[in-house]
MARVO-809313 format. One record per residue: x, y, z of N, C-alpha, C in turn; residue number from 1. Coordinates in steps of 0.02 Angstrom, whole numbers, plus 50000, padded with zeros to 5 digits. Example, Ala and Ser with C-alpha at 12.3 -4.5 7.8 and 13.67 -1.06 7.14 Angstrom:
<atoms>
[atom [50660 49716 50390] [50615 49775 50390] [50660 49835 50390] 1]
[atom [50642 49888 50354] [50684 49947 50357] [50645 50002 50394] 2]
</atoms>
This chain:
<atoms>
[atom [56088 49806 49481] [56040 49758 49506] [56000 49729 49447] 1]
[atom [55989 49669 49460] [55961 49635 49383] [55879 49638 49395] 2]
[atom [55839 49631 49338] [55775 49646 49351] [55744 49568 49345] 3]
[atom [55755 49516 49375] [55733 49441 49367] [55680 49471 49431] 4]
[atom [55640 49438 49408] [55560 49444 49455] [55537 49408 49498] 5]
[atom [55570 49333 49480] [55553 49282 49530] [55605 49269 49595] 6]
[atom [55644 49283 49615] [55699 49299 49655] [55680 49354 49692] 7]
[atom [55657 49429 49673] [55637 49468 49719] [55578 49449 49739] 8]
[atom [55515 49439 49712] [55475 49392 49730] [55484 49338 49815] 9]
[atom [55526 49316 49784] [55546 49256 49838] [55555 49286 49917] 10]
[atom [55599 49313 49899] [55645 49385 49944] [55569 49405 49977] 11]
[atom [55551 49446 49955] [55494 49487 49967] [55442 49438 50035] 12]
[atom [55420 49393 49990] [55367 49344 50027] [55404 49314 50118] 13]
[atom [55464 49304 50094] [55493 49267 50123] [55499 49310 50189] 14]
[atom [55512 49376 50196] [55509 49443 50244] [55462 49448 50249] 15]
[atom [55412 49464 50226] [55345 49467 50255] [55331 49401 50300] 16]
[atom [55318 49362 50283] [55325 49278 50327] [55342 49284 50390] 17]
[atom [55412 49293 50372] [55439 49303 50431] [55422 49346 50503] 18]
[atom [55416 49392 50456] [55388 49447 50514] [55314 49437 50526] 19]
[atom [55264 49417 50482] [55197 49407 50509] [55216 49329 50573] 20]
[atom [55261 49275 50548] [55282 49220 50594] [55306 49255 50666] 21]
[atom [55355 49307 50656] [55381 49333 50703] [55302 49367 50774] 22]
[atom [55287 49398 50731] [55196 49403 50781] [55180 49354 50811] 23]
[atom [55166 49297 50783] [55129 49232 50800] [55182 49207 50868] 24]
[atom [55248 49217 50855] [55279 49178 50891] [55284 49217 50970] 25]
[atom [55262 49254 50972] [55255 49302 51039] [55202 49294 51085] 26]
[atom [55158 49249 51042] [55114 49222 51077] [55096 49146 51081] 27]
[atom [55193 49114 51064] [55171 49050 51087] [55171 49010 51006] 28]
[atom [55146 49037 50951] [55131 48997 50897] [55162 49004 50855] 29]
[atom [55175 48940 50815] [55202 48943 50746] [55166 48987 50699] 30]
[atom [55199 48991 50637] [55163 49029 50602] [55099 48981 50537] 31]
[atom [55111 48921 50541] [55063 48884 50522] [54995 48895 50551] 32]
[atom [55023 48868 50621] [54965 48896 50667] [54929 48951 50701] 33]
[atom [54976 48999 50686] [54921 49063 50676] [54881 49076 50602] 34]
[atom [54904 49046 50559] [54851 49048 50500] [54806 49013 50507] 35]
[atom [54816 48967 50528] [54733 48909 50545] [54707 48982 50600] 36]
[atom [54711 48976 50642] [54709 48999 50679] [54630 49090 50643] 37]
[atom [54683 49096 50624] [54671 49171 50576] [54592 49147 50522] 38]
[atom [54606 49081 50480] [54552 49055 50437] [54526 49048 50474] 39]
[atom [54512 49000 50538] [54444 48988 50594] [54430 49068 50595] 40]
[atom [54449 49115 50623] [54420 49174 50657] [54384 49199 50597] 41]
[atom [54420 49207 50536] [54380 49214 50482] [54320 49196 50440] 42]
[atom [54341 49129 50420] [54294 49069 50411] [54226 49064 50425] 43]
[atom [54232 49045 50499] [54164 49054 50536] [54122 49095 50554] 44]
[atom [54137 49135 50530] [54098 49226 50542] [54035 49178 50484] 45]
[atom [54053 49158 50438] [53999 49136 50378] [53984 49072 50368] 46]
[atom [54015 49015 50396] [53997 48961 50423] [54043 48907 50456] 47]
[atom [54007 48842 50467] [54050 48792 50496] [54120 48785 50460] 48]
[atom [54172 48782 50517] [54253 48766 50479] [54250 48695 50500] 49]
[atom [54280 48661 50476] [54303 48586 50485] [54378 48568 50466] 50]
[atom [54405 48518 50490] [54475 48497 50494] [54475 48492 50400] 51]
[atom [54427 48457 50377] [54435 48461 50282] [54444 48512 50251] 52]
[atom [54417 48572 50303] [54428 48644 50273] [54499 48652 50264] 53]
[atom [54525 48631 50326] [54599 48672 50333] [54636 48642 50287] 54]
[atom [54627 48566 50287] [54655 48534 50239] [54651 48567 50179] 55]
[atom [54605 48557 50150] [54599 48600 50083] [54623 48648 50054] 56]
[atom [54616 48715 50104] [54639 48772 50092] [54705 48772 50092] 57]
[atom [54726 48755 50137] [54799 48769 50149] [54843 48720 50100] 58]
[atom [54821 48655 50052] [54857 48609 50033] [54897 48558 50081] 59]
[atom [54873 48559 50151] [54933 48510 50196] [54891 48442 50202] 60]
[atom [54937 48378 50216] [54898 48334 50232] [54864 48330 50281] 61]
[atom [54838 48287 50295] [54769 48249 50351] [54826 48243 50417] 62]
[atom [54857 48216 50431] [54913 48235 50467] [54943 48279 50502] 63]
[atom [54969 48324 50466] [55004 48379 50497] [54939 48421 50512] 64]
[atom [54880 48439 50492] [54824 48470 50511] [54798 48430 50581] 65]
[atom [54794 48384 50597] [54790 48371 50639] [54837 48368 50686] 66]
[atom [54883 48367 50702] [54940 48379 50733] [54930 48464 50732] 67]
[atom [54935 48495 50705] [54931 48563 50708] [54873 48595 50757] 68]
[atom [54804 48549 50713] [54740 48590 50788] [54766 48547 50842] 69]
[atom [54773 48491 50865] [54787 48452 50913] [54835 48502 50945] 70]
[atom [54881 48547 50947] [54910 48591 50976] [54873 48633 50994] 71]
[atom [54839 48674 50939] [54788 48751 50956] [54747 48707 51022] 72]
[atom [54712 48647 50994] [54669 48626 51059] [54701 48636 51135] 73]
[atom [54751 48584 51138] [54805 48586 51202] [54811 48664 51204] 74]
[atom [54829 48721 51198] [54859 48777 51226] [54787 48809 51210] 75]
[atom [54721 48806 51222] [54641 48808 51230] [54640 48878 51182] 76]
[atom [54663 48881 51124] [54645 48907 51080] [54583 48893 51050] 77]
[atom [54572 48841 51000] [54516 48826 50996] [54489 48778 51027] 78]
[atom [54431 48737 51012] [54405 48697 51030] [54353 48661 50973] 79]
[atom [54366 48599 50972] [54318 48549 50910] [54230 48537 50971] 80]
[atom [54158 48569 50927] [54107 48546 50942] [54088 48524 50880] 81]
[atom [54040 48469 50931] [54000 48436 50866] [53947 48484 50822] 82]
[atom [53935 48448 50799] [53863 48475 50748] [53809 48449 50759] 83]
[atom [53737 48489 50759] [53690 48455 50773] [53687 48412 50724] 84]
[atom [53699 48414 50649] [53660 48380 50625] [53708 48289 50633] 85]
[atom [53744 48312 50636] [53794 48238 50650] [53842 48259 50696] 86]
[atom [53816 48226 50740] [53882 48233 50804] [53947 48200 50778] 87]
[atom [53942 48146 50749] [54020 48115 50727] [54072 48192 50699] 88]
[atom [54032 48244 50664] [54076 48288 50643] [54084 48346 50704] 89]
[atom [54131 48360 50677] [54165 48415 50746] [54210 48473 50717] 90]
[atom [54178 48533 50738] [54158 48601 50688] [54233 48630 50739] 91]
[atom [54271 48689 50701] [54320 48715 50732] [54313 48783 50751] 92]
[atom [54302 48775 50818] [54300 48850 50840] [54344 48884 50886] 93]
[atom [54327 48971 50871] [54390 49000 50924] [54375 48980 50987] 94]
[atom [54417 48975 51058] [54396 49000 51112] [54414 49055 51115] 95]
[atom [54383 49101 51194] [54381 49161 51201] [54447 49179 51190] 96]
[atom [54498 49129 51217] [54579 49148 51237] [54599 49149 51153] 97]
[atom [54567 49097 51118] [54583 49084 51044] [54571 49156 50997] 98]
[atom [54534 49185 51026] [54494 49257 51001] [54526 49334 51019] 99]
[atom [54562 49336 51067] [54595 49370 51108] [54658 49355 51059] 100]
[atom [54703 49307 51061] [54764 49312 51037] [54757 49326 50970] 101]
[atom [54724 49293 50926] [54697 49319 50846] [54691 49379 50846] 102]
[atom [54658 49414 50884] [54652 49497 50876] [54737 49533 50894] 103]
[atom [54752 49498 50941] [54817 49532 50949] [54893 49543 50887] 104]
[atom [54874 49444 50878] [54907 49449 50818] [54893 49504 50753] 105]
[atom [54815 49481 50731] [54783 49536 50695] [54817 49612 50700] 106]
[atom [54804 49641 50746] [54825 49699 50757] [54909 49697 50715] 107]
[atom [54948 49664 50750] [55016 49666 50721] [55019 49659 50669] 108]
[atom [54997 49612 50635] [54997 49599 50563] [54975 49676 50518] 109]
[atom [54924 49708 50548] [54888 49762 50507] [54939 49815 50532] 110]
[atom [54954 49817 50573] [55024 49888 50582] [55097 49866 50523] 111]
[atom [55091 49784 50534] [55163 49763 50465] [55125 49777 50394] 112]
[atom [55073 49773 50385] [55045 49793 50291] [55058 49878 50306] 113]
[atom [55017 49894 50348] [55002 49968 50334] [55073 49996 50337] 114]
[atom [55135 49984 50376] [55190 50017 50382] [55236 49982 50306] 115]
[atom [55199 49932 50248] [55244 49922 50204] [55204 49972 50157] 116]
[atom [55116 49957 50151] [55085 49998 50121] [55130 50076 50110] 117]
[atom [55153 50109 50183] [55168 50170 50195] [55248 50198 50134] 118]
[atom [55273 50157 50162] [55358 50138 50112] [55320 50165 50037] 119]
[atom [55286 50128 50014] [55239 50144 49932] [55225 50222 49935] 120]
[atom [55210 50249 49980] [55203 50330 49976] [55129 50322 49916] 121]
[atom [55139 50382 49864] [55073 50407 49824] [55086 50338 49781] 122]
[atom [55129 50273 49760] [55120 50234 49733] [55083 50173 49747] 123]
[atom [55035 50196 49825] [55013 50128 49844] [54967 50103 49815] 124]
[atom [54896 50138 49793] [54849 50118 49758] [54866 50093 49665] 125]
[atom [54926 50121 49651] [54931 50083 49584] [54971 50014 49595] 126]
[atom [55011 50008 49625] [55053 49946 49668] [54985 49909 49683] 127]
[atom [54950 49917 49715] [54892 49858 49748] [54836 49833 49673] 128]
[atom [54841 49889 49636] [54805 49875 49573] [54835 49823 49546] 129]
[atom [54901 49847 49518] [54933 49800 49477] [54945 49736 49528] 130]
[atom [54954 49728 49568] [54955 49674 49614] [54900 49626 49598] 131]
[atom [54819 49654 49611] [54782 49609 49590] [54759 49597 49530] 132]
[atom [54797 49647 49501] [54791 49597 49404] [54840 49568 49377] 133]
[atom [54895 49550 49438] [54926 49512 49408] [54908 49434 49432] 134]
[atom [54882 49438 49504] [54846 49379 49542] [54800 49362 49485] 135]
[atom [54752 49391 49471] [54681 49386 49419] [54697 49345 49357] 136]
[atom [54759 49374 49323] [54797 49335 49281] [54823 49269 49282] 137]
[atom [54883 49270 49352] [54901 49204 49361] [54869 49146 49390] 138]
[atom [54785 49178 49407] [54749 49121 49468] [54701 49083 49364] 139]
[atom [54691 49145 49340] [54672 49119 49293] [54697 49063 49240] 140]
[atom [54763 49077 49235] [54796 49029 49181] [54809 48977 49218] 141]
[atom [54808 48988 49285] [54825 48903 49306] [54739 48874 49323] 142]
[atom [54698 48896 49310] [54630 48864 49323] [54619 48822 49232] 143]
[atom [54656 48864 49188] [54642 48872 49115] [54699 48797 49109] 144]
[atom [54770 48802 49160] [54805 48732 49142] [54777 48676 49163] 145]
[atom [54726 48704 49230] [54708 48619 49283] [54654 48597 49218] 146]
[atom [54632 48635 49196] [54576 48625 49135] [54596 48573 49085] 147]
[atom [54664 48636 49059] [54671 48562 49013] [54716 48488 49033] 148]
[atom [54737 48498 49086] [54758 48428 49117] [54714 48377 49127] 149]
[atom [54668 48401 49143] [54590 48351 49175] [54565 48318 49101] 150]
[atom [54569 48349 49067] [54558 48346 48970] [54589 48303 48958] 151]
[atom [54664 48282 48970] [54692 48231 48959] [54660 48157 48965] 152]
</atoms>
């Protein structure tokens, strides 16, 4: 077996996906839309989410984010209220049913980490280390490239 990194990588992500998608889809949703889905429930614990949020975070256009809540809305997942301070804007929240399936998914999702966590045996806490120093690393050098691009 060859030791190329970005290929198992691929592999790797791509199974997990799947199977966190595979959750979502048992209750109806894509797996796009259980991540919106997942950021609202998250999100808003600490403040207003907005459709620019999702945009943002996720990198998708203005478009498909809307098309995407425009679904969660229809199947009364969430629901868009305004804001006091400007009603024109319209804040994204769970409904109860929206809150209920997030936890359910939730749940599944945390039995799929903890049962890969488990596979790692006594190597899990050095695996999750090196995991986030290698994130720490790569979130860094690409903040260090957008840097010098903007320089241009």
């Amino acid at each position: 077996m060859n030791d190329y990194l970005g290929p198992k990588l691929s592999v790797l992500s791509h199974i997990i996906r799947r199977r966190i998608d595979q959750a979502a889809e048992e209750y109806g949703l894509s797996g796009p839309q259980s991540r919106i889905l997942h950021y609202i429930a998250i999100e808003s614990q600490k403040r207003d989410v907005f459709q620019r949020d999702v945009e943002n975070v996720f990198h998708i256009r203005r478009s498909s984010v809307t098309s995407l809540v425009q679904q969660l809305e229809k199947n009364q997942l969430i629901e868009r209220v305004s804001v006091k301070r400007d009603a024109r804007l319209k804040k994204l929240v769970l409904s109860k049913k929206g809150q209920e399936v997030q936890n359910e998914i939730g749940k599944k999702i945390t039995d799929f980490e903890e049962s890969l966590l488990d596979l790692l045996k006594e190597n899990k806490d050095s695996f999750i280390h090196q995991l986030n120093e290698l994130i720490e690393a790569l979130v860094e050098q690409e903040i260090k490239t957008d840097e010098e691009e903007h320089d241009d």
